[in-house]
BADREN-427051 format. One line per field, with one value per residue (C-alpha): x, y, z; residue number from 1. Coordinates in steps of 0.02 Angstrom, whole numbers, plus 50000, padded with zeros to 5 digits. Example, Ala and Ser with C-alpha at 12.3 -4.5 7.8 and 13.67 -1.06 7.14 Angstrom:
<bapas>
x = (50615, 50684)
y = (49775, 49947)
z = (50390, 50357)
nr = (1, 2)
</bapas>
This chain:
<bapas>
x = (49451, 49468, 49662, 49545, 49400, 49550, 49613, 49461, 49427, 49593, 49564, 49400, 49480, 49614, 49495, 49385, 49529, 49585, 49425, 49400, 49463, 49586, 49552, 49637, 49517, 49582, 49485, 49496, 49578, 49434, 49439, 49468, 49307, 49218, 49233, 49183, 49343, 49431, 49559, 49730, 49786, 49989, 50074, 50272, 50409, 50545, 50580, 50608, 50534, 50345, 50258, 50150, 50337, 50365, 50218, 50263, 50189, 50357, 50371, 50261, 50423, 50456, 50270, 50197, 50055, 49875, 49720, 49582, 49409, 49289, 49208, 49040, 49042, 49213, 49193, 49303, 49238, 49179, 49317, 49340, 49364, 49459, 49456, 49429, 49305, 49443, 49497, 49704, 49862, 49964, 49906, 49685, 49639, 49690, 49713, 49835, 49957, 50119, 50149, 50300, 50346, 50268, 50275, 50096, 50029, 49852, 49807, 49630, 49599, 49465, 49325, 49213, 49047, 49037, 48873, 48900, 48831, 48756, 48649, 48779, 48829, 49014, 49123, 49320, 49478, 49486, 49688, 49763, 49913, 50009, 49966, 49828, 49959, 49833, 49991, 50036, 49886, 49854, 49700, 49724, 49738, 49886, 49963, 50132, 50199, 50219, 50307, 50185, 50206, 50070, 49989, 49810, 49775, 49796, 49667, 49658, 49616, 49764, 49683, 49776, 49730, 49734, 49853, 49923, 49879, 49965, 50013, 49958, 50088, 50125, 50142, 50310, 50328, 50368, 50571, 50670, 50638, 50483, 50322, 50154, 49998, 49815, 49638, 49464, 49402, 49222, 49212, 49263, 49186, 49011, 49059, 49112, 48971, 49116, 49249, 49378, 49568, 49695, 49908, 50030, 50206, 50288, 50476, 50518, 50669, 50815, 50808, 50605, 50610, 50716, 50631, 50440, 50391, 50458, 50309, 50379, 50332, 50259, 50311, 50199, 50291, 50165, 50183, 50123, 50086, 50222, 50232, 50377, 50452, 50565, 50720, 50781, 50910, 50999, 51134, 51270, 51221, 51232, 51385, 51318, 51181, 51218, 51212, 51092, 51078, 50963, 50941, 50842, 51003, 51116, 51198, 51294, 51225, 51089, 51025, 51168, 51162, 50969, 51070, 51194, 51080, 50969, 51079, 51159, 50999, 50969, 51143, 51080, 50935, 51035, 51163, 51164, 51121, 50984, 50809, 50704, 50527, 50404, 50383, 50257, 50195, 50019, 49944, 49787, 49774, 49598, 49489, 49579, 49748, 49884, 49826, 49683, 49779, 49719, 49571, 49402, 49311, 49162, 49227, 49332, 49257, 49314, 49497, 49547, 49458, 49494, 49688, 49670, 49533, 49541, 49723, 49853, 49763, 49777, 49960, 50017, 49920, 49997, 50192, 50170, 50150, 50115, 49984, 49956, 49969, 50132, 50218, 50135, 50232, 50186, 50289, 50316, 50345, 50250, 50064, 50148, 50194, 50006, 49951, 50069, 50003, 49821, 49836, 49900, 49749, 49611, 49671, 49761, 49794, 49813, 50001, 50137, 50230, 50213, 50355, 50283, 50400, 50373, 50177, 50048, 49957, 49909, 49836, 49732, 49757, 49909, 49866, 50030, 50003, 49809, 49715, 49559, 49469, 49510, 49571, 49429, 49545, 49671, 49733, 49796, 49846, 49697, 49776, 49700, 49802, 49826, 49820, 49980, 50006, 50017, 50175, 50155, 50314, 50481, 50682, 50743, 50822, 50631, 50645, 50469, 50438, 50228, 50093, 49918, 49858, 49970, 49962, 49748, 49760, 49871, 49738, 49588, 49661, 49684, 49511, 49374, 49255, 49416, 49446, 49662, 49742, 49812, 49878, 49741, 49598, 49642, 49657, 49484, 49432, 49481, 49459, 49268, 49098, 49001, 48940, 48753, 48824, 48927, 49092, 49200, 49116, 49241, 49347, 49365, 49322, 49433, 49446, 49435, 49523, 49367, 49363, 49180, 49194, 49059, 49176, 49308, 49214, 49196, 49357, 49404, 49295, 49321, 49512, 49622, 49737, 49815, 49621, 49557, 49692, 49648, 49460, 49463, 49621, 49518, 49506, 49635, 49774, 49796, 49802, 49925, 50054, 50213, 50178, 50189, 50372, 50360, 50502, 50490, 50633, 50619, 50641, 50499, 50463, 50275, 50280, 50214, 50335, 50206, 50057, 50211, 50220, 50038, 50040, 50188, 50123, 49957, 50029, 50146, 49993, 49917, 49892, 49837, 49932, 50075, 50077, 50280, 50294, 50433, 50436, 50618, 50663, 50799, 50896, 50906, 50820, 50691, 50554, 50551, 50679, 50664, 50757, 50927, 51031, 51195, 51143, 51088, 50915, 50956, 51020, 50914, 50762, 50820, 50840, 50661, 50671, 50797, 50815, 50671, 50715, 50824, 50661, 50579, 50649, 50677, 50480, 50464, 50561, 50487, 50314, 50295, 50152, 50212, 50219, 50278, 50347, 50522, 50648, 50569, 50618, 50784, 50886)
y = (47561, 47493, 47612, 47760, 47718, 47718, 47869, 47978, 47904, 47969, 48131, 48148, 48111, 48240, 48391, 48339, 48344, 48513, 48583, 48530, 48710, 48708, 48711, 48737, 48688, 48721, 48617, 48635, 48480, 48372, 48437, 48636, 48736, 48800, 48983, 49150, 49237, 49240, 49121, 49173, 49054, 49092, 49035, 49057, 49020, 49018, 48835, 48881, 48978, 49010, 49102, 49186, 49239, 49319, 49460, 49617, 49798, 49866, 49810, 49713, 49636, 49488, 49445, 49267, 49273, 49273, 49228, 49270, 49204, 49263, 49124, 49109, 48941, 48866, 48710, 48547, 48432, 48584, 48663, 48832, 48818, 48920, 48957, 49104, 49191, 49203, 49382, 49360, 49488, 49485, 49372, 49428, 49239, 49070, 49001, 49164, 49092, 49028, 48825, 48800, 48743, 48842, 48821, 48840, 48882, 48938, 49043, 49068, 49231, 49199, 49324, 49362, 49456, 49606, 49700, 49874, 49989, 50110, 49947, 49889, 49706, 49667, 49500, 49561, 49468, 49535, 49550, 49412, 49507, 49497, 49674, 49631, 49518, 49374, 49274, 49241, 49293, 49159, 49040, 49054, 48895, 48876, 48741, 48659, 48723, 48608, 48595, 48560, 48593, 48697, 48700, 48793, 48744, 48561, 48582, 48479, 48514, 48547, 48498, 48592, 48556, 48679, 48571, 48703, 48827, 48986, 48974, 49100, 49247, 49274, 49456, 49517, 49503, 49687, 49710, 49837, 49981, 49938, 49903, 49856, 49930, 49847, 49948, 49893, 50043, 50091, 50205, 50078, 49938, 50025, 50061, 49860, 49788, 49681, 49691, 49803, 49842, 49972, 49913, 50021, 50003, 50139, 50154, 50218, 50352, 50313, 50337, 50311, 50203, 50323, 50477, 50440, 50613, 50653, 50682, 50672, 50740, 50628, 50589, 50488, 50396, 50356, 50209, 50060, 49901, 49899, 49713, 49845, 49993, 50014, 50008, 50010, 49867, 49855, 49728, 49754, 49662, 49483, 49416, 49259, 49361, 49326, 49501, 49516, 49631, 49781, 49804, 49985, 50043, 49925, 49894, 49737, 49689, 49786, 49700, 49729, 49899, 49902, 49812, 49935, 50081, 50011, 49982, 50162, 50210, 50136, 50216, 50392, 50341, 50310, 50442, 50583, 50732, 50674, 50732, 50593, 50579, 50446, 50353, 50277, 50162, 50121, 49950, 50013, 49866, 49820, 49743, 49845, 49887, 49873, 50038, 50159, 50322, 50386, 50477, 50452, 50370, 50296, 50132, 50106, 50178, 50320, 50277, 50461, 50494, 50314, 50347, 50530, 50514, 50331, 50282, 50427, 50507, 50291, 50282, 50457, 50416, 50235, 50303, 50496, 50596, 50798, 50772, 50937, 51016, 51092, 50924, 50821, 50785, 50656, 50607, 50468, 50426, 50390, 50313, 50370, 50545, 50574, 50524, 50632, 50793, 50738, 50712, 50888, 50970, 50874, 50886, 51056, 51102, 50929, 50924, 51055, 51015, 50872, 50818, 50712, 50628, 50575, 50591, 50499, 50615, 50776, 50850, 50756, 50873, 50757, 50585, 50506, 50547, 50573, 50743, 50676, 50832, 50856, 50689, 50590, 50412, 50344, 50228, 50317, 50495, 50502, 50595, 50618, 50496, 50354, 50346, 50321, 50208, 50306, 50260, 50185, 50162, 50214, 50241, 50409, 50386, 50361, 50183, 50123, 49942, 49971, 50063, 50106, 49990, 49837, 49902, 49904, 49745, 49657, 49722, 49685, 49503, 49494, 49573, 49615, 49772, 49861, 49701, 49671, 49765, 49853, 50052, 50112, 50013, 50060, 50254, 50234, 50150, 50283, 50441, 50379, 50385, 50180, 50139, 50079, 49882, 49931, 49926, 50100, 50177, 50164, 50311, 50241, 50098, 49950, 49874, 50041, 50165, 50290, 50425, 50442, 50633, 50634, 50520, 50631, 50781, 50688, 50658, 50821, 50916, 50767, 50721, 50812, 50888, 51052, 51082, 51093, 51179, 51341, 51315, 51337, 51444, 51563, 51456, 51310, 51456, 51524, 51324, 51254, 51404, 51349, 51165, 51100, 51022, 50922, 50845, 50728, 50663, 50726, 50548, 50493, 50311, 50331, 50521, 50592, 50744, 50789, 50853, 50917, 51049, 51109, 51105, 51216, 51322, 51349, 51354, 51481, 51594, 51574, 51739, 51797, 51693, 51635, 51474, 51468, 51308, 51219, 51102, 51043, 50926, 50781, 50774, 50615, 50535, 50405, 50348, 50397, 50543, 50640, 50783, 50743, 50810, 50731, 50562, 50430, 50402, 50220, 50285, 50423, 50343, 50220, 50377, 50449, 50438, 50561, 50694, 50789, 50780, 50959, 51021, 50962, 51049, 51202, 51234, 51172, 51299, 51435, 51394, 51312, 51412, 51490, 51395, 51227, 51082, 51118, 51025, 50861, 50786, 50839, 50739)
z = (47621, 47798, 47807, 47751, 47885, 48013, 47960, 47958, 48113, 48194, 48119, 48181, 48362, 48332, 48295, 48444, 48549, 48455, 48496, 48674, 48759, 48867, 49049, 49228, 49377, 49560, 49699, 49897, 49974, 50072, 50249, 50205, 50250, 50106, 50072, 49965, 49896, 49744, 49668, 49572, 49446, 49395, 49261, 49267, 49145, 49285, 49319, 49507, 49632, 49684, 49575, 49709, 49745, 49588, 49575, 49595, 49542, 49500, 49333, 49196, 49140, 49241, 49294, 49288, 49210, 49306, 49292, 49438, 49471, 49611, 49671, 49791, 49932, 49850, 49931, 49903, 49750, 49677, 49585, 49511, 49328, 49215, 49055, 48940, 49031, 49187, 49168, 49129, 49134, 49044, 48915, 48916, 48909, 48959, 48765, 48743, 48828, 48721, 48704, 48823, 48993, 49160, 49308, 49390, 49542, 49640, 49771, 49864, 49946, 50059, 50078, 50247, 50232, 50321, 50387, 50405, 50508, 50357, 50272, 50164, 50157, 50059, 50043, 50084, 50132, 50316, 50361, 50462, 50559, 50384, 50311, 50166, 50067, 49993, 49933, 50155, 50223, 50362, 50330, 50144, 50037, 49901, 49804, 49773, 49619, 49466, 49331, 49159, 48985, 48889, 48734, 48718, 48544, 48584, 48743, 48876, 49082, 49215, 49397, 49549, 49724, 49851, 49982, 50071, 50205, 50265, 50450, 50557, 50624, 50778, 50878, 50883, 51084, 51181, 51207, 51308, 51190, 51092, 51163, 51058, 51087, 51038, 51072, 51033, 50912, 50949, 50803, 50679, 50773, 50754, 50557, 50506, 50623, 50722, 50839, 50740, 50811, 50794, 50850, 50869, 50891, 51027, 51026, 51212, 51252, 51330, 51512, 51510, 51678, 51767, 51745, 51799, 51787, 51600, 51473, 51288, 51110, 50995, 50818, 50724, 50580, 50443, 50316, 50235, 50358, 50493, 50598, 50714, 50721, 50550, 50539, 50716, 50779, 50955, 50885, 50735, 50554, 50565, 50514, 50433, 50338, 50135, 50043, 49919, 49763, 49769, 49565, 49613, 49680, 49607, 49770, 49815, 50006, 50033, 50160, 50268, 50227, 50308, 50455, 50482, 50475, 50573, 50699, 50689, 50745, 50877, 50930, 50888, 51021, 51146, 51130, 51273, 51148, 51059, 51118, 51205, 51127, 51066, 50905, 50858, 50694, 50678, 50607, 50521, 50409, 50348, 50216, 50062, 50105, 50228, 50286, 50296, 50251, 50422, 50353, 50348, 50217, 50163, 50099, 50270, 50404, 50542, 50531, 50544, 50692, 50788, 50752, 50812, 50954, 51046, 50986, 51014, 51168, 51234, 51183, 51263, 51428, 51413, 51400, 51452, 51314, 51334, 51248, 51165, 50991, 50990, 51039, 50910, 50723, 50592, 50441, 50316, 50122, 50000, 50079, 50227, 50157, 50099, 50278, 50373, 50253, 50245, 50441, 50450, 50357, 50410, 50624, 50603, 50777, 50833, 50768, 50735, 50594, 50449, 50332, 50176, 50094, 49911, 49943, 49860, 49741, 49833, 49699, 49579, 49424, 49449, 49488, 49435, 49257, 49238, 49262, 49328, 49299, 49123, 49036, 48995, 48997, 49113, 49025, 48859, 48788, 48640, 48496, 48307, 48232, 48387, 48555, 48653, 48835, 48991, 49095, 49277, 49340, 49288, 49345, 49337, 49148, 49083, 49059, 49090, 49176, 49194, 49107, 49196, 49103, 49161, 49350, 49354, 49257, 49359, 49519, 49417, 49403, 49619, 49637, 49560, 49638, 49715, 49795, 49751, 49911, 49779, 49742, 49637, 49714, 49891, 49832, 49766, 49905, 50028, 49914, 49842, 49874, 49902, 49748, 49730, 49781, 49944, 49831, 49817, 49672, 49519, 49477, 49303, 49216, 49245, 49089, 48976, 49105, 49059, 49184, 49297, 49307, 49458, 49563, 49521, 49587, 49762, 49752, 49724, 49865, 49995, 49981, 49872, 49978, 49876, 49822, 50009, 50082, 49930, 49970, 50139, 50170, 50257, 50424, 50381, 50351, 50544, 50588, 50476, 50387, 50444, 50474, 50289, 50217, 50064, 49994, 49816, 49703, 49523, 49455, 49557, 49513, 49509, 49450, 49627, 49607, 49461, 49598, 49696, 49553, 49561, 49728, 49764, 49643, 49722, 49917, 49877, 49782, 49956, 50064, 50229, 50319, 50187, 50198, 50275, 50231, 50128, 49973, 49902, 49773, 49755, 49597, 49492, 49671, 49631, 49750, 49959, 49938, 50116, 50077, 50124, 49983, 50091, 50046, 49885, 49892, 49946, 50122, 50160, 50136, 50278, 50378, 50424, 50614, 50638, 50482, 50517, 50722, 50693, 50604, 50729, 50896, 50820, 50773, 50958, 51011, 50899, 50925, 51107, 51206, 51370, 51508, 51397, 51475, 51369, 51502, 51586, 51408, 51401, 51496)
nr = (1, 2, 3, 4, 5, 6, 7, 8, 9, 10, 11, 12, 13, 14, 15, 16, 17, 18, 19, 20, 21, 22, 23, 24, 25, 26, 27, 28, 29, 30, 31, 32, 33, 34, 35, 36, 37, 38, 39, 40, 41, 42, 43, 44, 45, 46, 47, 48, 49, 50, 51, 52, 53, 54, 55, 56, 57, 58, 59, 60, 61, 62, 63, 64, 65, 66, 67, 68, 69, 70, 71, 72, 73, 74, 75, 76, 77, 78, 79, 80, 81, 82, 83, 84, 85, 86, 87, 88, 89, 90, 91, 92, 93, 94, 95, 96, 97, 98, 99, 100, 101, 102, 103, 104, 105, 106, 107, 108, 109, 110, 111, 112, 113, 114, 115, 116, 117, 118, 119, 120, 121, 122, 123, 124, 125, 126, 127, 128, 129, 130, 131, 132, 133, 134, 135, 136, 137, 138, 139, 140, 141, 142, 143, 144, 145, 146, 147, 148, 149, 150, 151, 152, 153, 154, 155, 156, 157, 158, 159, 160, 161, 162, 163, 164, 165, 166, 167, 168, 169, 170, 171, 172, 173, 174, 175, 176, 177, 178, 179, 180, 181, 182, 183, 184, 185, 186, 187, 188, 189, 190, 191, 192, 193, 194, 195, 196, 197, 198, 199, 200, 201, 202, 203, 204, 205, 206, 207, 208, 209, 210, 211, 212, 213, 214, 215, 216, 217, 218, 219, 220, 221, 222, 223, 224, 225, 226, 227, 228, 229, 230, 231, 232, 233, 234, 235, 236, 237, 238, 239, 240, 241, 242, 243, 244, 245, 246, 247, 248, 249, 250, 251, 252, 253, 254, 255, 256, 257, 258, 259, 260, 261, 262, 263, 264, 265, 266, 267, 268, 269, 270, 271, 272, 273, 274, 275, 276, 277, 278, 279, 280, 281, 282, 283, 284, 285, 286, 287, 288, 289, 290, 291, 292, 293, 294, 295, 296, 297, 298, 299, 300, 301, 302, 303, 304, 305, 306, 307, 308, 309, 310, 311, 312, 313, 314, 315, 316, 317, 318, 319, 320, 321, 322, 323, 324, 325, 326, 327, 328, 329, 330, 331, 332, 333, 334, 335, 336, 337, 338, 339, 340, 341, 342, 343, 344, 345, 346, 347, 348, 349, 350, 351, 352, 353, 354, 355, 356, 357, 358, 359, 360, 361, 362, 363, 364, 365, 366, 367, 368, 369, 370, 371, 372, 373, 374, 375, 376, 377, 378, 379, 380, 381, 382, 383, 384, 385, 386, 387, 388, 389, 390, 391, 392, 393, 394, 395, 396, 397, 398, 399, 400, 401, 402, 403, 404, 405, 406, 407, 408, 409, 410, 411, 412, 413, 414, 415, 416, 417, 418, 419, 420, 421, 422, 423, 424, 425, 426, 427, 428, 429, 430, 431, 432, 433, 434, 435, 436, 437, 438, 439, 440, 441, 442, 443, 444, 445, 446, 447, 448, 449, 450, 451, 452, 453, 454, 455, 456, 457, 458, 459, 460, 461, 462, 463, 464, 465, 466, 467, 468, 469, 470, 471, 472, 473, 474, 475, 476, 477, 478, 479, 480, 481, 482, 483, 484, 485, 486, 487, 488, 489, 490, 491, 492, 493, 494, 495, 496, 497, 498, 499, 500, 501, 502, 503, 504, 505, 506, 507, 508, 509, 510, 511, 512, 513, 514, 515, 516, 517, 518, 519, 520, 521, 522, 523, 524, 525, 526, 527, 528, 529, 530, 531, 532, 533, 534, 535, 536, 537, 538, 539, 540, 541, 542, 543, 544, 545, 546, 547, 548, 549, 550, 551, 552, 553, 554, 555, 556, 557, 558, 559, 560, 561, 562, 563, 564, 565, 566, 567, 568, 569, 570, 571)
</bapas>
């Protein structure tokens, strides 16, 4: 009797503990000041490394998985507990996960609230000087990895302290050929309800000292967050640096590749034929994204219009710009591409000529794979008999490493309310109306991927690109024919050379002016093809600075009013 007793007992235990759930809580160490924000729980099955090193939005393959939490006055002795209510990719809960050994690790984005000027009062991670990366951004709490085995059916609590803190970054300090710029924005200052910045970096022409009275064209090079001017290097590749594999290219010492093109550049900018002018690359990081995409918007503020009317007229007073129209070019890839197109349109005869390089959807009957005005889902095709994945990310065989799915659940894990810093939620951040709580007003549902067809409408009339150049062609045709070059590999990564399509075909239906412009395609090339059909995609796209320059001067020359300051420049 008394060996039965026992043994009822010590199954009774073992069901209890079976049934207690398991649990991960993540506490602030004693003396960190509490916070709003949201935490990111990561569970990795690589042994070494970070895992906060080892997210990425290229591929769903080799993720760790996550688990996010948004979390009001996180304060220490006061954890943030997970469990199956935590929103997880890619494993949906916390018990989903596999028995096995991880490797786990936390993160706390922290949040700041922010009164706007139009009423509306929102918690966001305001950037740091790191570009909207919540895994370094400075102030943020993280913990030491460890190493823990894993078993959700057998329960049980993991407890992670937040003992670490990312160090703040320091300005890159002004050097013979680069200088950085920093100007107190009214406009957006007025929109965020506090002191709001705009940086650029300006890279100066040879000679710039010794000719006081030359006044220079400006190129504006658009792109994701830049901490300097890319890809530009005064000394040859270190010696000592130990080359790394690029897997997108499959290139042995990549990084000394970077190196050495870098520093060819900087002797094509010194050589005595090549045309002295300005660069610049503009930090427009903010609450979102690493960038505003230099529009307007109702999520972010007057970011077109502080870029175009306090920064660039400060910059070419600063370092002698001319100042005017026809001496004015913008170009980029990708974010950057979109921006140096969008910038185009929306200030027509503020520049003369933009080159968009693999650009961010410019039509959205082709957002990457999704017709927002006629598919009802972005997540999946919907057929009679199933409903198939819609692909994210790919190499130019087809081989598919992300689905929309996996990229808005891996952002919907970093942030919820268009809160990740990621692709899709900054694109609906900048392209969308504020919804009824502040937030940018969803362009589908996160979780189900169905399409909002009245957000797609704003979209549609406010920001896509192809659409507002047709609709008003009448008075945006004089302004811009000529000035358009779009360039797009057909193996585009992300699909981009899909709205490419529509777009060429609707520019080139275009009449009274023709629109002059030029769109070209790279065969087999994969993401930030420029249009340099000399080169493999994993050189040119290190080459933006100086491929379009021969564009550049001769549309100068074609199109420079009489009277044009054509010679103080060329020296």
């Amino acid at each position: 009797m008394r060996r039965f007793l026992l043994t009822a007992i010590f199954a009774l235990a073992a069901q209890a503990a079976a049934a207690a759930p398991f649990t991960v809580t993540v506490d602030l160490p004693k003396d960190a000041a509490p916070s709003d924000g949201r935490v990111v729980l990561m569970f990795s099955t690589k042994a070494e490394g970070e895992p906060r090193r080892q997210v990425s939005g290229e591929t769903a393959l080799n993720s760790p998985f996550m688990f996010g939490l948004t979390v009001d006055g996180l304060k220490p002795g006061q954890p943030a507990v997970f469990d199956d209510t935590a929103f997880g990719w890619p494993a949906r809960k916390l018990s989903s996960l596999k028995p096995g050994d991880y490797t786990v690790q936390a993160v706390f984005n922290r949040y700041e609230t922010y009164r706007r000027s139009d009423g509306s009062v929102v918690k966001l991670p305001p950037d740091r000087g790191e570009g909207q990366q919540w895994a370094d951004k400075p102030g943020n709490n993280y913990s030491t990895p460890v190493r823990v085995h894993v078993d959700p059916a057998q329960g049980g609590r993991i407890a992670i302290t937040l003992d670490k803190v990312n160090p703040p970054i320091a300005d890159k300090p002004d050097t013979e050929w680069i200088k950085h710029v920093r100007i107190k924005s009214e406009l957006l200052s007025k929109y965020w309800g506090r002191p709001t910045y705009l940086r650029a970096h300006v890279l100066i022409p040879k000679g710039f000292a010794d000719h006081p009275k030359a006044r220079y064209p400006l190129m504006v090079y658009h792109g994701h967050f830049p901490d300097d001017i890319d890809g530009f290097r005064t000394t040859p590749p270190d010696p000592d640096l130990k080359p790394d594999y690029s897997e997108r290219f499959h290139l042995e010492g990549y990084n000394r590749i970077q190196q050495q093109e870098a520093y060819a550049f900087y002797q094509t900018w010194i050589s005595p034929d090549f045309p002295r002018f300005l660069v610049i690359q503009i930090d427009h990081a903010n609450p979102y994204y690493d960038d505003s995409y230099a529009v307007n918007s109702a999520n972010l503020g007057p970011y077109g219009d502080a870029i175009n009317k306090e920064l660039i007229p400060a910059i070419e007073k600063q370092f002698r710009g001319l100042g005017q129209g026809w001496a004015r070019f913008t170009y980029g890839g990708s974010t950057g591409g979109w921006e140096a197109m969008a910038t185009q349109v929306f200030y027509p005869e503020m520049y003369n000529g933009a080159f968009a390089a693999c650009p961010d959807p410019i039509d959205f009957r082709a957002y990457t794979v999704i017709n927002l005005y006629k598919d009802t889902n972005a997540y999946v095709l919907k057929g009679a008999a199933q409903d198939v994945e819609r692909p994210a990310v790919r190499n130019y065989l087809g081989d598919i490493f992300a689905t929309q799915r996996d990229s808005n659940y891996q952002e919907l894990v970093l942030g919820d309310k268009g809160r990740s810093g990621g692709q899709y939620d900054i694109w609906q951040a900048v392209y969308g109306p504020q919804g009824p709580d502040g937030y940018p007003a969803p362009i589908w549902d996160k979780l189900t991927g169905e399409i909002d067809p009245k957000v797609a409408a704003y979209w549609r009339e406010n920001y896509d690109l192809t659409y507002i150049l047709k609709r008003d062609w009448a008075t945006l045709g004089p302004k811009v024919a000529g000035k358009l070059h779009i360039y797009v590999g057909l193996g585009d990564n992300y699909f981009l050379n899909n709205a490419v399509y529509y777009a060429q075909d609707t520019l080139e239906s275009l009449t009274n002016p023709a629109w002059g412009g030029e769109v070209d395609y790279g065969h087999k090339a994969e993401h930030c093809w420029n249009g340099d059909h000399t080169q493999s995609n994993a050189y040119s796209r290190l080459h933006y600075n100086t491929f379009y320059v021969p564009k550049i001067m001769d549309r100068i020359a074609k199109t420079a009013p009489a009277g044009a300051d054509l010679t103080s420049w060329r020296y």
